[in-house]
C-alpha positions as CSV (number, residue, x, y, z in Angstrom):
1,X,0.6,-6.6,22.4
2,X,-1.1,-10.1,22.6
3,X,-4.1,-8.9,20.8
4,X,-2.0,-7.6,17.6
5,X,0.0,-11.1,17.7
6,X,-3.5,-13.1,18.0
7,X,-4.8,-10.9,14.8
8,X,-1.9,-11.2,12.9
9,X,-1.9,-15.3,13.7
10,X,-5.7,-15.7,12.8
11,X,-5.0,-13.4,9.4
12,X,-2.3,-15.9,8.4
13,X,-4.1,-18.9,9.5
14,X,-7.1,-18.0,7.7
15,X,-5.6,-16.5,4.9
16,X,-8.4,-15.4,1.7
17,X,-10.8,-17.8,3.9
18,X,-12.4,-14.8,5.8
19,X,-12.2,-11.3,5.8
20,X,-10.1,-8.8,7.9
21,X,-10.4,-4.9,7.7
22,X,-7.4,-3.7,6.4
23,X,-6.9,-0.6,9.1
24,X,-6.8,-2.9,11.6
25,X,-4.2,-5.5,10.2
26,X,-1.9,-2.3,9.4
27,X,-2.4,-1.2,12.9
28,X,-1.2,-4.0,14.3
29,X,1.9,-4.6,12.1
30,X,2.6,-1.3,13.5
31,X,2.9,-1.7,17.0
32,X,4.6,-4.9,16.2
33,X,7.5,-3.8,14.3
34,X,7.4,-0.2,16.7
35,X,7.6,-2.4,19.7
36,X,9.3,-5.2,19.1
37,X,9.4,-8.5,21.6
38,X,10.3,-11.8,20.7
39,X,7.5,-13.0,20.7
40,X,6.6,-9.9,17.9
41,X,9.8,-11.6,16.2
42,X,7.9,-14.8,15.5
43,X,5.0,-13.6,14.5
44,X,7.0,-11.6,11.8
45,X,8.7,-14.5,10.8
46,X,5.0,-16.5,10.5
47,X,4.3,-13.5,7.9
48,X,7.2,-13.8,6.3
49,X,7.0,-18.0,5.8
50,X,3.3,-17.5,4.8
51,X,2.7,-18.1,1.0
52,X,-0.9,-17.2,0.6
53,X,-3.0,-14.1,0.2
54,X,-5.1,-12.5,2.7
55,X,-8.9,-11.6,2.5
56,X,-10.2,-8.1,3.1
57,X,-13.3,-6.3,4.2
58,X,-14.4,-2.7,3.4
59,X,-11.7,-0.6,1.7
60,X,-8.0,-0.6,1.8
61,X,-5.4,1.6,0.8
62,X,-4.4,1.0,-2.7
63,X,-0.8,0.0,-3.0
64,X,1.7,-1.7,-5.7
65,X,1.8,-5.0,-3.6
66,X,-1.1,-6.8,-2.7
67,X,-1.9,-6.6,1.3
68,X,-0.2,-9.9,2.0
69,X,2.8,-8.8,0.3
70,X,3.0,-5.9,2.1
71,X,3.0,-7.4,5.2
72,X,6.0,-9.8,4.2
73,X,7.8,-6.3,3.0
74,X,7.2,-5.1,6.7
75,X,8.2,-8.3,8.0
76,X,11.4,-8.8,6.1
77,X,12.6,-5.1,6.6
78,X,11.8,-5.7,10.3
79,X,13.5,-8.9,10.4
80,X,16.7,-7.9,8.3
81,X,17.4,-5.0,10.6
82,X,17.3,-7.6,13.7
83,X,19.9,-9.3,12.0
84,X,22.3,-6.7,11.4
85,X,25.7,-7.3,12.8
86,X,24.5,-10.6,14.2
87,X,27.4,-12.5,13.7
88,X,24.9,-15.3,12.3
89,X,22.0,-14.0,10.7
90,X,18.5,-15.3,11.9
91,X,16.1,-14.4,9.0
92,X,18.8,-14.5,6.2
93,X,17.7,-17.9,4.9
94,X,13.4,-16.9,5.6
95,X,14.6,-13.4,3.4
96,X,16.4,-15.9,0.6
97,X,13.5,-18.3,0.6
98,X,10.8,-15.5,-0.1
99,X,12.7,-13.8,-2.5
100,X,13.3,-16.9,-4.7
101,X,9.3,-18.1,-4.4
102,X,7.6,-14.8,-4.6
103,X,6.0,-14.0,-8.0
104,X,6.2,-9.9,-7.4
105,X,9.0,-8.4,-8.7
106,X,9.2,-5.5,-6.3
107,X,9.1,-8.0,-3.1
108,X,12.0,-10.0,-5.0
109,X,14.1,-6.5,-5.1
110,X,13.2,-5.4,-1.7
111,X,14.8,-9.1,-0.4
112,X,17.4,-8.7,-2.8
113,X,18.4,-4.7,-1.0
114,X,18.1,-6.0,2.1
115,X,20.2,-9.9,1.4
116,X,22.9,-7.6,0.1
117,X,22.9,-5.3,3.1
């Protein structure tokens, strides 16, 4: 799992900066949020905090977010499921945060499903 945490971190660090194949990122968010550890919690939460787009190589699945929103739209479902029935919610304020500063409308309404969950 260490090798989909260290792609995930050098996505988000780089951001548009340099390219990633899009398969790849996908696979990893999948064994991520499949297999979760806390250490796969953080990294989550990295995707969810991150404001930027991400650069791609070759071609990717066309989709009505852009990759990097996608990945927060993993990353907050992910997240917002961990915090069910916590007593205090972890990720509620992260959810609240993105769904204020994102500028797609369907990312805002997925936070907004999930806040009101």
């Amino acid at each position: 799992m260490a090798k989909e945490h260290d792609l995930l971190r050098r996505v988000i660090k780089r951001g548009s900066k340099q390219k990633h194949d899009w398969h790849q990122v996908l696979g990893a968010v999948h064994r991520v949020v499949t297999k979760p550890t806390p250490e796969s919690e953080k990294v989550l939460r990295k995707i969810l905090d991150y404001d930027g787009e991400i650069g791609l190589s070759g071609r990717h699945v066309p989709h009505a977010l852009t990759p990097a929103d996608m990945l927060r739209s993993l990353a907050l479902q992910v997240l917002a499921m961990k915090d069910a029935g916590r007593d205090h919610p972890k990720h509620r304020g992260a959810i609240r945060r993105l769904r204020r500063r994102t500028s797609s409308d369907l990312l805002a309404e997925i936070a907004r499903i999930h806040l009101v969950r």
